[in-house]
N, C-alpha and C positions, 0 to 999 in steps of 0.2 A: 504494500500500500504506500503513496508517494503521500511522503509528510506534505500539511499544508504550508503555504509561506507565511515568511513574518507579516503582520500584518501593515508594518510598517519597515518599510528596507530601505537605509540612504547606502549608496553605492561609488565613492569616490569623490565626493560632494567637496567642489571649491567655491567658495564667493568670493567677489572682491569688491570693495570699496573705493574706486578709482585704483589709483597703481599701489593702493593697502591689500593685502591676501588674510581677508579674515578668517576662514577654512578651508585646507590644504588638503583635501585626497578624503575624508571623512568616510570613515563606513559606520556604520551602526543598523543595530535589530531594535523591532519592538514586536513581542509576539502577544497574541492575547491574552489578557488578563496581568500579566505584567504593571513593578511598576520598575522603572529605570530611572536611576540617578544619574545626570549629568554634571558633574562638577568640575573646579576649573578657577582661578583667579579672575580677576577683571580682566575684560579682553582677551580672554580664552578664546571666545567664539560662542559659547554658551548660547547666549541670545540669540546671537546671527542661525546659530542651526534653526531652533524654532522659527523663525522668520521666516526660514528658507523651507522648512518643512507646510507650514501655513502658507507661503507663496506670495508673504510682502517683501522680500528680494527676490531678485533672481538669481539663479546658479552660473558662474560660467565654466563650469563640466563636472560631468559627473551623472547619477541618477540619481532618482528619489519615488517608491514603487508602494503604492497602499494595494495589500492584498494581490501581488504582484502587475496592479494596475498602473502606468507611469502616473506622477502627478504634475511633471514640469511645466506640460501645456498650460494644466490648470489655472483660471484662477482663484484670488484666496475666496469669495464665495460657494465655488464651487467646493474646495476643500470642504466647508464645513456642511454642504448638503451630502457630503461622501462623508463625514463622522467625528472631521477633527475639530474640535475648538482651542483657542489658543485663548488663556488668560496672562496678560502680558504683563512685563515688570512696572513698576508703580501706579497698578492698579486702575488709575481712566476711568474711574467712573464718571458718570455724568453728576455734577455737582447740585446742579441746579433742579434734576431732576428730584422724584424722590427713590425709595430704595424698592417698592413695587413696580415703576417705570424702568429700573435701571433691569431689575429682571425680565419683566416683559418685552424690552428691547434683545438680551441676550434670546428669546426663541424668535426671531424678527422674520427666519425665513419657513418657519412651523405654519403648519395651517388646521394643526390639531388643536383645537380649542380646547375639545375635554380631557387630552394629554398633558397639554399646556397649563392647564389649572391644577394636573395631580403633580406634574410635576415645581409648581410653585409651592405648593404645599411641602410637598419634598423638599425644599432648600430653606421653607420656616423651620421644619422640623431638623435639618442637619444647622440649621446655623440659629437656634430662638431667640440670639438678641435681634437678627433681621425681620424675626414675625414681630417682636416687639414693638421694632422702628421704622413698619412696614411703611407706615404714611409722611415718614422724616424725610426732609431732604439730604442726601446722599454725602454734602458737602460740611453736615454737621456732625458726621460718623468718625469717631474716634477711629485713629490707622489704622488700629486690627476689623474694628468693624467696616473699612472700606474696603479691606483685602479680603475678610471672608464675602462681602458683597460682589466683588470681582470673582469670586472663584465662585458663587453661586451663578452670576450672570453666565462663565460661562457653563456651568452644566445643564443652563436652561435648554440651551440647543441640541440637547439629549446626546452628549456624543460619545462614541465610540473610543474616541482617543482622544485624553485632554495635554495638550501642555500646559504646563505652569512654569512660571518665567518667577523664580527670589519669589516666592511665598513669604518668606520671612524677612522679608528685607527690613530692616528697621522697626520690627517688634520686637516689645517686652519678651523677655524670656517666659514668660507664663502663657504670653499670645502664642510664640512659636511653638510651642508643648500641644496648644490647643488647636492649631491649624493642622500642624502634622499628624494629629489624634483623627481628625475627620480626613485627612488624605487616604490613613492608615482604614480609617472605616470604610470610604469607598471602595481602596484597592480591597479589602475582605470583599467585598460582595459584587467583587465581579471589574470593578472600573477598570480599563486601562489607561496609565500615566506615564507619563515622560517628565520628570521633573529637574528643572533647573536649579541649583542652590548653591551658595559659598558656601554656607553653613555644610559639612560634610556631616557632621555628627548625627543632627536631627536629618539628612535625609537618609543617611545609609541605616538609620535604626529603623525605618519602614520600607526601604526596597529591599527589590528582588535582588540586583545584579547595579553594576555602576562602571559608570566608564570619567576617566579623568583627561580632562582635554589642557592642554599647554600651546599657546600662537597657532590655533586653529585644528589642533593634529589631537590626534588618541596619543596618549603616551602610559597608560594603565588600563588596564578593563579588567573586573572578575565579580563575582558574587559579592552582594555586600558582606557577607561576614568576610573574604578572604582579605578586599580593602581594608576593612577596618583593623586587620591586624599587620596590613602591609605596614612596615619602617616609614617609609616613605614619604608615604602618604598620611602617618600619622606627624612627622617632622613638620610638613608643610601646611594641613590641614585641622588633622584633632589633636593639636598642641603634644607633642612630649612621644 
C-alpha cells in the first residue's frame, strides 16, 4: 500500500528579498495531525516560510505541495479555501472592530452559517475571556487577549492546517503557559500546526518533531524530545 503524502511538503524552497536570500534550498514535512516547531533566531527565515507557504511572497525556486497538490500558482485566498490559515506575528486584529467582528471576518470566505455559528461558539469556549468581551472592541484587549483573538480569528476558517507566527511574542509568562495549553489542546484533538516560536522551551514541550533554521537553511531537525536534549540547541536556545 503506497503511504499517503505529507500533507504539507516545501521542496527546496528559496525566497529572496531583493539581492537578500531569506531561505536557501528549505525542505520540510507536515503530515496530518502533527504539530511542528519551527524555530530559529530573528531572521532565521521563520516568518518568511509561512508567508511563502500562505502565498504573500513569492518563491524564486523550489516547490511547495498541499497533499501533493502544487501551491505556487496559488493565490493566498485560495490557500485558505484548500485549509491553510495563517495567524501572523503581532496579531492584526482589527482595532476598531469588536472581538465578535474580528471572528466573523476570520470565516469571511465560509458560507456555512450554521457551521459558522458552532464554530464561534467553539472559540468562546476555547478562549472564555473572548465570550466575555465578545461585544468589546478589539483595540481594548489586553496582549494576551489580542493574541488569543488572532488565533481564534484564525480557526474560524475551519482549517486544516494552521500556522502560527510568535504566539508568544511579548506575553507574560502565565499568558505563554496559557496559549500553548490551548495549542496543546487542539493538537490532542486532531489540529494540524506548524508553529513559529523563539521561545524553544514552551514550543518543543507540545510538538511532535522540530526543525531549527539559521540564515534561511535547516541546520537541526528531530523529534522534540531529541532537540531538547541536543547540546546545542540547549546553549543557544533553552539556556544552559
Amino acid at each position: 500500500m503506497t503511504a499517503a503524502p505529507p500533507l504539507l511538503q516545501v521542496q527546496g524552497l528559496s525566497v529572496r528579498y531583493g539581492s537578500v536570500l531569506a531561505l536557501d534550498g528549505l525542505d520540510l514535512e507536515v503530515h496530518a495531525g502533527e504539530l511542528v516547531a519551527l524555530l530559529g533566531s530573528n531572521g532565521a527565515g521563520k516568518s518568511t516560510t509561512l508567508r511563502a507557504i500562505s502565498r504573500l511572497v513569492p518563491a524564486s525556486a523550489g516547490g511547495l505541495f498541499w497533499g501533493g497538490r502544487p501551491l505556487l500558482p496559488l493565490r493566498t485566498e485560495q490557500t485558505v479555501k484548500l485549509g491553510i490559515s495563517h495567524c501572523p506575528e503581532g496579531r492584526r486584529v482589527l482595532a476598531r472592530q469588536t472581538v465578535a467582528v474580528n471572528l466573523e471576518l476570520g470565516a469571511w470566505l465560509r458560507h456555512d452559517r450554521a457551521g459558522v455559528n458552532d464554530d464561534l461558539e467553539r472559540c468562546y469556549s476555547l478562549f472564555p475571556r473572548l465570550a466575555e468581551r465578545r461585544r468589546q472592541l478589539a483595540g481594548n484587549l489586553s496582549g494576551g487577549e489580542q493574541q488569543m483573538l488572532a488565533i481564534a480569528r484564525s480557526l474560524m476558517a475551519r482549517p486544516t492546517l494552521l500556522l502560527l507566527d510568535e504566539p508568544s511574542l511579548g506575553l507574560a509568562p502565565r499568558l505563554v503557559e496559557e496559549v500553548m495549553g490551548t495549542l496543546a489542546d487542539l493538537h490532542r484533538n486532531g489540529q494540524t500546526l506548524l508553529l513559529v516560536e523563539q521561545n524553544a522551551e514552551a514550543a518543543l514541550a507540545i510538538a511532535d518533531r522540530g526543525l531549527v533554521l539559521e540564515a534561511g537553511r535547516v541546520v537541526l531537525r528531530g523529534s522534540a524530545a531529541e532537540l531538547r536534549q541536543n547540546s546545542g540547541l540547549r546553549a543557544s536556545y533553552l539556556g544552559g
